[in-house]
C-alpha positions in Angstrom: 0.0 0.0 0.0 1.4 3.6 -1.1 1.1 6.2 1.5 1.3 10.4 0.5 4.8 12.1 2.3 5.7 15.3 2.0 9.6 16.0 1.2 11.4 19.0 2.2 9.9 20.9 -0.8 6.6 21.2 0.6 5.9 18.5 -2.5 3.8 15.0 -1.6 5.4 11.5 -2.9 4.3 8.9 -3.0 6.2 6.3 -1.2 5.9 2.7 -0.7 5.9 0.8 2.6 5.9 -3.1 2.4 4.6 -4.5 6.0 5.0 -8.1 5.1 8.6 -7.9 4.2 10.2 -4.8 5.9 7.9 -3.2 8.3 9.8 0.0 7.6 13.1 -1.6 8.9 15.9 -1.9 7.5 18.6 -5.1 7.4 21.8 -4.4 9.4 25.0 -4.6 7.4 27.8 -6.3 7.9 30.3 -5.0 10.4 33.9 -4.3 9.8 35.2 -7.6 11.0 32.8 -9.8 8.8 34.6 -11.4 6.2 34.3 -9.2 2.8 34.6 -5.7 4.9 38.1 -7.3 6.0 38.7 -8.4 2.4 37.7 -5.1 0.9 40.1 -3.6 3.1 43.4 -5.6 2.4 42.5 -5.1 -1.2 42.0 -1.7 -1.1 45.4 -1.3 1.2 47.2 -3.7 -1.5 46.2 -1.5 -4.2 47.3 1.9 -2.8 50.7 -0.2 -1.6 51.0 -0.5 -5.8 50.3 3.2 -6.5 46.8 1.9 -8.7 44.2 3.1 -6.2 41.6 2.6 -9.3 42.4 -1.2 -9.9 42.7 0.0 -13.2 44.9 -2.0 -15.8 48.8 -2.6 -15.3 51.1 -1.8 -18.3 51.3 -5.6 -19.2 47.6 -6.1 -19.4 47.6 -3.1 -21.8 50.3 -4.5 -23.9 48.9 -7.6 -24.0 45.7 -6.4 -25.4 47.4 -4.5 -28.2 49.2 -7.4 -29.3 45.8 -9.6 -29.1 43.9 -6.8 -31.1 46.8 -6.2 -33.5 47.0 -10.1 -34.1 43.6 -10.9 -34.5 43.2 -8.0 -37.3 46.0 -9.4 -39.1 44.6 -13.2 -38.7 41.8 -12.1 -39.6 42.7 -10.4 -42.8 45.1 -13.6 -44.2 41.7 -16.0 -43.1 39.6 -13.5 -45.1 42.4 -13.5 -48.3 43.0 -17.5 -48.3 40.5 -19.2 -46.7 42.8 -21.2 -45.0 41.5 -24.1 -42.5 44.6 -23.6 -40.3 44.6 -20.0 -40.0 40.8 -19.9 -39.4 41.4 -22.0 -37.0 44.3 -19.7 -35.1 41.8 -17.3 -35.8 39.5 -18.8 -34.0 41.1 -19.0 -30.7 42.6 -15.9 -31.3 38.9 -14.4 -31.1 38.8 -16.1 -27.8 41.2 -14.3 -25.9 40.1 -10.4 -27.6 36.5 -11.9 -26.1 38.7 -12.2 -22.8 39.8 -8.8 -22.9 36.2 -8.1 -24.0 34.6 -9.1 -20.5 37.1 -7.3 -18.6 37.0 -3.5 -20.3 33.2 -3.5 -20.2 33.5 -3.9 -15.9 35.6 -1.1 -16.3 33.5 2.2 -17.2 36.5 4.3 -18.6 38.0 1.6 -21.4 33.7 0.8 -22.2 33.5 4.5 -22.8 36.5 4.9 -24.7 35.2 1.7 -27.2 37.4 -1.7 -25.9 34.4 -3.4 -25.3 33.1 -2.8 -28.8 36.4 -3.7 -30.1 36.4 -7.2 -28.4 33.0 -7.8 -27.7 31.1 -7.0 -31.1 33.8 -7.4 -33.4 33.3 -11.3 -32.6 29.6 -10.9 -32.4 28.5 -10.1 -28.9 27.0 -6.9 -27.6 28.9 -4.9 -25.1 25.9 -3.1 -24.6 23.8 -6.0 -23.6 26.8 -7.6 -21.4 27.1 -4.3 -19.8 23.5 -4.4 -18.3 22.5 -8.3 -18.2 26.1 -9.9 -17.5 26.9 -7.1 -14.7 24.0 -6.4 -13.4 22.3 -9.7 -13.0 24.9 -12.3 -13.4 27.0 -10.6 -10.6 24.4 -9.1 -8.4 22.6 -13.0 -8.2 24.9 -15.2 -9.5 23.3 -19.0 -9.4 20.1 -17.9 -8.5 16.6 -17.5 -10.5 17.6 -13.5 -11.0 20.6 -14.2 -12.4 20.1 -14.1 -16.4 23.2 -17.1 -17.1 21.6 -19.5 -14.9 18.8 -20.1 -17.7 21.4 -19.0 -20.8 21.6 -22.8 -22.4 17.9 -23.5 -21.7 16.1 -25.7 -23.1 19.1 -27.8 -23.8 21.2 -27.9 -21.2 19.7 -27.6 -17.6 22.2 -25.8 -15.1 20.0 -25.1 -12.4 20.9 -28.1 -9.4 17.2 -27.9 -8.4 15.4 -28.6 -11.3 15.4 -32.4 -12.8 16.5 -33.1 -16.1 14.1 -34.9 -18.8 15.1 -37.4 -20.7 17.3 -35.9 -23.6 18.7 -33.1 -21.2 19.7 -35.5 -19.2 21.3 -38.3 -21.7 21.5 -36.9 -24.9 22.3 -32.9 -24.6 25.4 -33.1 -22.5 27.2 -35.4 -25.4 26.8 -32.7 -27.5 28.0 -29.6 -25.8 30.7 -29.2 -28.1 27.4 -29.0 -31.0 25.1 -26.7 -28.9 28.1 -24.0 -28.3 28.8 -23.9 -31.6 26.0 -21.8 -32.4 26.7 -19.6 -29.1 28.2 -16.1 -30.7 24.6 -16.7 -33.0 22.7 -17.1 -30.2 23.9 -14.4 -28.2 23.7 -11.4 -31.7 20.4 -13.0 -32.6 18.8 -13.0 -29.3 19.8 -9.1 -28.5 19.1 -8.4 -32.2 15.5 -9.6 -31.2 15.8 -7.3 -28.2 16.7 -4.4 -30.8 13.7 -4.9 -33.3 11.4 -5.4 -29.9 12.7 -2.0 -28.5 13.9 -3.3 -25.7 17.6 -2.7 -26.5 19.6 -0.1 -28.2 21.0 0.3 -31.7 24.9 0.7 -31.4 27.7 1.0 -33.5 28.9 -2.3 -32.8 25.9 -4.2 -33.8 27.0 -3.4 -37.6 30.4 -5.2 -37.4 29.5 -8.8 -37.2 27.6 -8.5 -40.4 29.9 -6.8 -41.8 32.7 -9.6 -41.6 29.7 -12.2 -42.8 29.7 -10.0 -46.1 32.9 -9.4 -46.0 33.4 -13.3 -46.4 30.7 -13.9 -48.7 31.6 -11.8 -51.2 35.2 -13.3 -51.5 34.5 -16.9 -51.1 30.1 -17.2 -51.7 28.9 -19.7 -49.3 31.8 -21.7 -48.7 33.0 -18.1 -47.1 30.3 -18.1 -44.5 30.8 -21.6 -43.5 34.2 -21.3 -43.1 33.7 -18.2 -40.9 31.0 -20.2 -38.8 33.9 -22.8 -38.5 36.1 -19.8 -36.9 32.9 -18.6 -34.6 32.4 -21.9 -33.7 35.9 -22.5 -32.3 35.9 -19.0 -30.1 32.5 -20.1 -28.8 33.9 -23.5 -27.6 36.8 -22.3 -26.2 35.2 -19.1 -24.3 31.6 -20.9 -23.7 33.4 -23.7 -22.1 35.2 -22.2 -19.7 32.6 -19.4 -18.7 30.7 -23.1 -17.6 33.3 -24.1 -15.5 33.3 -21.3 -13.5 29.7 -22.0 -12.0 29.0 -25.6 -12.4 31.6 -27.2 -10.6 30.1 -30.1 -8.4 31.0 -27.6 -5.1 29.3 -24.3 -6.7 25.8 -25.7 -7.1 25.4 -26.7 -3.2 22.2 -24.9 -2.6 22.2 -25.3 1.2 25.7 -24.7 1.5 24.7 -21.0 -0.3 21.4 -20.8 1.3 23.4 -20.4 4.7 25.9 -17.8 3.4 26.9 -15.2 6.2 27.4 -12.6 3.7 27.3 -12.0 -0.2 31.3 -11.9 -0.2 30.9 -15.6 1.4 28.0 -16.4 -1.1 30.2 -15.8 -4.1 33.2 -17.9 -2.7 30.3 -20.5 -2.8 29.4 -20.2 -6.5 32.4 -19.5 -8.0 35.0 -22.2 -9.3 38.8 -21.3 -9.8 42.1 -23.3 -10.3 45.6 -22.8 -11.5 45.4 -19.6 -9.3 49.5 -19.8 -8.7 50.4 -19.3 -12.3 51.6 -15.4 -13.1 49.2 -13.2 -15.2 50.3 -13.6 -18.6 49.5 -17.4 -18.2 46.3 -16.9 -17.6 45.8 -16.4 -21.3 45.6 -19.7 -22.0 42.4 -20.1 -19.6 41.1 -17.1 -20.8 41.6 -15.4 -17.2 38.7 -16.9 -15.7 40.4 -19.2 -14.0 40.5 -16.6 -11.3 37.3 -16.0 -11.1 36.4 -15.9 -7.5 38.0 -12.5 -7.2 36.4 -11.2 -10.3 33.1 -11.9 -8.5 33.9 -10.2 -5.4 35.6 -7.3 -7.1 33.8 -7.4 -10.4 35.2 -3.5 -11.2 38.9 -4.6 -10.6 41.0 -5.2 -13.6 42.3 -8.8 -14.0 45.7 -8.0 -14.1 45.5 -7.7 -10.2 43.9 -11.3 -10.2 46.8 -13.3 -8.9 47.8 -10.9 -6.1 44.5 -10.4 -5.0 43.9 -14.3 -5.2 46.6 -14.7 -2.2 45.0 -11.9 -0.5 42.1 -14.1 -0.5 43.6 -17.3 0.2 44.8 -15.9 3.7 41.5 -14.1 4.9 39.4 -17.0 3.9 42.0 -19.3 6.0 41.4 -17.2 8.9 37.7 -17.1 8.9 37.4 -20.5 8.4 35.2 -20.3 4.9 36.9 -22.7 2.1 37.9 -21.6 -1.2 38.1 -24.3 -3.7 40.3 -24.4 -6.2 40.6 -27.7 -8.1 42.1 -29.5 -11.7 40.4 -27.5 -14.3 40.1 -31.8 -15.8 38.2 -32.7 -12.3 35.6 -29.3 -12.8 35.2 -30.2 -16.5 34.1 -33.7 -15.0 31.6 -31.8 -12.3 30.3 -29.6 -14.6 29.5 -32.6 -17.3 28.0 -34.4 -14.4 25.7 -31.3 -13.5 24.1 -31.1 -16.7 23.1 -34.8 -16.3 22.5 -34.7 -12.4 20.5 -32.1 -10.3 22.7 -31.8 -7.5 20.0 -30.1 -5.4 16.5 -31.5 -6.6 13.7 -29.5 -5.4 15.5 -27.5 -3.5 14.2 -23.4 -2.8 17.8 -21.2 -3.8 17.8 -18.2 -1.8 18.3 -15.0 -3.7 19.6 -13.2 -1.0 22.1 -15.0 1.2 22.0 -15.3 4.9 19.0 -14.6 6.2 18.0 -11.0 4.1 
């Protein structure tokens, strides 16, 4: 029920009271000993001890992009001129890691405004705009819950959610052919916002031109056999990015719904959801994995740069020692396993998931 107020200006608004839920009272915060204020804190301390109070990019995350961009221009160019299996291919996962760089630059305002997201988000087919709202402000705010927009992306075909049950084909015949379904990923993901577009639910950018572009761009040099070999080269960036971005929250551990349901905080929650491993290697390593194999920190300091990933990761290590809460970090084989196993087994059947965490 709405109730009139007046505000300072004399002026009534209307504002909302819900007596069922609040009762006009407000949930206490966390204090500064709970687990993510401490955590905050040491990052925050670590990152002024560096001189990048921002958690802004270092100088080797910025030089590795360039040479990512730069090389998947050129790669792209000799696929486009020969038509070449094997440098489609390179191509390919080339596309991956720009895609990589892609998901970092649009949690960081000033590189989305100044157009890296567009360059390494649309250029191989997704939409910064549409990551910027629906992978940041869902997927991070309720990540493995019914708000959060991933936890439904590969329905009907593959079933992630541990507390629904699986029918027959999702459950026998779907997971055997992942490697088929992501193929068609980067087409889901431009068709599905394009739909947003023509429905007015999204905006018309700049980017959304590019993809397209390359298609005719192919066509007109090689007819059809040009657009198949360019799905060949989509299909091997979706794989590779689509595959990992599954790990990451469908790992046997991340899709205990009690264990979630009981979270003390929503710093806690994400350590609960999230799956990471090779967490010792150095930075530039992480290339290989895309850099979401640290991805708890990228959940609990989404706006952070990913260049501060492994620092941060040890930061973490020791603070979740000393407040008893485990952080898992496993054989990136051993959460392929898990995550195969979870598209075939609910591991928390009927099951209520918790939005909020801990009690709120």
């Amino acid at each position: 029920n709405g109730k009139n107020n007046v505000n300072g200006n004399g002026i009534q608004n209307n504002v909302h009271h819900d007596q069922c839920l609040d009762a006009n009272k407000h949930p206490n915060l966390m204090g500064d000993d709970a687990f993510y204020s401490v955590l905050r804190q040491r990052v925050t301390n670590y990152l002024h001890d560096i001189g990048c109070p921002s958690g802004g990019p270092t100088l080797e995350c910025l030089i590795i992009f360039w040479i990512v961009f730069c090389l998947w221009v050129v790669l792209m160019t000799a696929s486009w001129y020969t038509g070449s299996f094997v440098i489609g291919g390179v191509t390919g996962i080339c596309s991956a890691y720009l895609g990589a760089f892609g998901h970092n630059w649009i949690h960081q305002p000033k590189y989305k405004h100044w157009g890296w997201a567009i360059l390494s988000l649309d250029t191989i087919g997704f939409s910064s705009e549409c990551w910027y709202r629906d992978h940041l402000l869902q997927h991070h705010m309720y990540t493995n819950t019914p708000w959060d927009n991933h936890f439904r992306g590969t329905d009907p075909f593959l079933v992630t959610d541990p507390s629904r049950s699986r029918n027959f084909v999702q459950k026998h015949i779907m997971p055997c052919l992942l490697p088929v379904l992501l193929s068609f990923g980067c087409y889901a993901n431009y068709l599905a916002h394009l739909t947003w577009i023509l429905g007015g639910q999204e905006v018309l950018s700049i980017g959304k031109v590019l993809w397209p572009l390359i298609h005719y761009l192919f066509w007109s040099r090689w007819g059809w056999y040009g657009l198949a070999f360019y799905f060949g080269m989509n299909s091997i960036t979706a794989n590779y990015y689509f595959t990992i971005a599954l790990m990451n929250h469908n790992a046997e551990h991340t899709l205990n719904v009690k264990k979630r349901n009981k979270a003390r905080d929503w710093g806690e929650a994400q350590l609960l959801v999230s799956a990471d491993w090779c967490v010792d290697i150095p930075f530039w390593q992480g290339i290989v994995f895309l850099w979401l194999n640290f991805h708890t920190v990228h959940h609990l300091f989404p706006r952070m740069d990913f260049s501060h990933h492994p620092e941060i990761t040890k930061i973490l290590r020791r603070t979740c020692k000393e407040f008893d809460i485990p952080y898992v970090v496993e054989c990136p084989i051993q959460i392929y396993k898990e995550m195969m196993t979870s598209f075939s087994k609910p591991h928390s059947l009927m099951q209520e998931i918790i939005v909020y965490a801990g009690g709120l």
